[in-house]
C-alpha positions in Angstrom: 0.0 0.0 0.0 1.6 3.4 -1.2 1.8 6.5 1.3 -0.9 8.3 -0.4 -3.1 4.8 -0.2 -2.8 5.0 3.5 -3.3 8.8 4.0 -7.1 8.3 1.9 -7.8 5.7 4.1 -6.9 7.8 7.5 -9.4 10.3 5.7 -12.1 7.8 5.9 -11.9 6.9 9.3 -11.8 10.7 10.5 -15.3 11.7 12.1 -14.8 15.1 10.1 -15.8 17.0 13.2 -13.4 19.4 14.9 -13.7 21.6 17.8 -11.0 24.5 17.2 -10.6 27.9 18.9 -9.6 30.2 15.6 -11.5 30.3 12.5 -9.7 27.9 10.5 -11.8 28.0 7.3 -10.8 31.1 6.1 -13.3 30.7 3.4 -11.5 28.3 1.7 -13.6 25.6 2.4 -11.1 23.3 2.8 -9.7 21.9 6.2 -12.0 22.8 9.2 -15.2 23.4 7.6 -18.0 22.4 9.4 -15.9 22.9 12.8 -17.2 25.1 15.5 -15.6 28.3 17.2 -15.7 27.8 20.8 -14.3 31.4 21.5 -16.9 33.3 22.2 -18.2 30.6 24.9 -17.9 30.8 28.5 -18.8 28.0 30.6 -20.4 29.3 33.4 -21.2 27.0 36.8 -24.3 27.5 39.0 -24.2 25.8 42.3 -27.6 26.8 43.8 -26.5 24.5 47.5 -23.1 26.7 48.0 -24.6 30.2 46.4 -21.8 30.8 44.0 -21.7 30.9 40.7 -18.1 30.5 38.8 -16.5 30.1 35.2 -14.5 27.0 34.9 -13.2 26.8 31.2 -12.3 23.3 31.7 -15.8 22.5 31.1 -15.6 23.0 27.0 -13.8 19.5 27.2 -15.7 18.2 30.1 -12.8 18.4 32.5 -14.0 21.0 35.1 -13.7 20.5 38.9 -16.9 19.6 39.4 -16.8 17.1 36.4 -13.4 15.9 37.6 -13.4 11.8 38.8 -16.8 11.6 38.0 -18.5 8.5 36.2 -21.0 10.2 34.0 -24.5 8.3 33.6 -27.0 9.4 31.3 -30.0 7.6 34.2 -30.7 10.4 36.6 -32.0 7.5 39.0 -28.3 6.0 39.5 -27.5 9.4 41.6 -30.3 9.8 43.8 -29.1 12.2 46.3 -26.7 14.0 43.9 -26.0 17.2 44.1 -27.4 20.0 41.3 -25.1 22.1 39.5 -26.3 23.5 36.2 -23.6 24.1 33.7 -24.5 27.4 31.7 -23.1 27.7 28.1 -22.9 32.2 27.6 -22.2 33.1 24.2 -21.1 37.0 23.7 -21.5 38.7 19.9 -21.4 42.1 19.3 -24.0 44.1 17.8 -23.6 47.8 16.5 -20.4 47.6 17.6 -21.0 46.8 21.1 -20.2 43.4 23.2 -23.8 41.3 24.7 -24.8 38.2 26.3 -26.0 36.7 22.9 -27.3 32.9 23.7 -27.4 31.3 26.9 -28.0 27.1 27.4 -28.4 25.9 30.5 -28.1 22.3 31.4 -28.5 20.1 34.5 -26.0 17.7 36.4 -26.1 16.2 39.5 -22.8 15.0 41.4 -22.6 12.4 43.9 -21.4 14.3 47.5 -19.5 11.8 48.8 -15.4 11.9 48.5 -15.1 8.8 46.6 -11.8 8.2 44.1 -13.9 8.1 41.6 -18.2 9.3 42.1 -21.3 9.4 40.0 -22.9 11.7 38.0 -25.5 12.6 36.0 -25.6 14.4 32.6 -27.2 14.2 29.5 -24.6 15.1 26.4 -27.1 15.3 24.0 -28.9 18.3 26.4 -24.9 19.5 26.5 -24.4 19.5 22.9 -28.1 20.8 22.1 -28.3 23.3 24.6 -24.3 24.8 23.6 -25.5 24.8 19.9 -28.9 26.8 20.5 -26.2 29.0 22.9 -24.2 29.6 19.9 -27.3 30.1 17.8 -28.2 33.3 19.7 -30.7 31.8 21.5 -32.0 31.3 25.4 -32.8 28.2 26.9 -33.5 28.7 30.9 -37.4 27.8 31.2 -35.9 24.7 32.8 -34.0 26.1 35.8 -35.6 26.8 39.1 -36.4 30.9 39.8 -33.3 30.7 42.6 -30.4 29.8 40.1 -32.1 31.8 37.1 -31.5 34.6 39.7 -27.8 33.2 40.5 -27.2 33.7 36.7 -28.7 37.0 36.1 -27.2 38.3 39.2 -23.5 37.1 37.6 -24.0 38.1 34.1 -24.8 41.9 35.6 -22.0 41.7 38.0 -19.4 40.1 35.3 -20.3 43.0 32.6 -23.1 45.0 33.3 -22.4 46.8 30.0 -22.9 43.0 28.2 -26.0 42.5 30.1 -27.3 46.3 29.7 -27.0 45.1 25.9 -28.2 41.8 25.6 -31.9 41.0 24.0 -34.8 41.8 26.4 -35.7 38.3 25.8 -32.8 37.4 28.1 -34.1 39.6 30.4 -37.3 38.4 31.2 -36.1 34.5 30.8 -34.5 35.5 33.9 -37.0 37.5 35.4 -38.2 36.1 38.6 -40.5 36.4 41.2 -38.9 38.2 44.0 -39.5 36.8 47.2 
């Protein structure tokens, strides 16, 4: 089998799907087309129990601290007293020249409290890929979160920017809207 044999058949077995940071299409259409541009995502944690909410970039690759020695399951009833987190994918864009929150995707997991070398966890990666897609997309997709960590996150996209969040769609707004106590 010639070189060039072997390099056609590497071809085939690549998924053609590539997660880069740059945009490395350059219009040419060539390498890196149909890849997606993770740099205007921010991977932002909600942890509703603790009251904090924190950006962990790790998460882009699923290797954050809370997703850290965790055995993922895609059966919520094999963590029954895990704890919620909700993993928030924020997309920024620029309009008219100025930056916004542009899509937002939130998605659940729970995490097993005990120290263990390695715990369980719940996730769904389709709801991960879905949900960072519809992020990317411009849209907001919070109608699933409970009012106290939709506040959480509005509370830390104001506090982050507040020029981003003066800026961002007035559906944003009033996805995270809730009824004050």
């Amino acid at each position: 089998m010639s070189l060039s044999d072997k390099n056609k058949k590497k071809q085939f077995k690549s998924s053609g799907f590539t997660i880069l940071s740059g945009d490395a299409t350059d219009g040419h259409g060539g390498y890196g087309v149909g890849s997606i541009n993770l740099d205007n995502v921010t991977p932002v944690f909600i942890d509703p129990e603790e009251e904090r909410a924190f950006i962990d970039m790790g998460a882009l690759h699923a290797r954050s601290e809370v997703e850290k020695r965790v055995r993922f399951h895609s059966d919520k009833s094999k963590v029954p007293n895990g704890k919620l987190y909700w993993l928030v994918w924020v997309t920024v864009d620029h309009k008219e020249g100025k930056p916004y929150y542009a899509g937002v995707g939130a998605c659940e997991m729970l995490i097993e409290r005990e120290e263990k070398r390695i715990r369980n966890g719940y996730k769904s990666m389709p709801e991960h890929v879905n949900n960072m897609d519809k992020s990317l997309k411009g849209r907001i997709v919070v109608d699933h979160m409970d009012d106290f960590s939709k506040k959480m996150l509005r509370e830390f996209l104001k506090g982050f920017n507040e020029e981003m969040w003066k800026n961002a769609s007035p559906e944003l707004h009033e996805a995270l809207k809730v009824e004050e106590e």
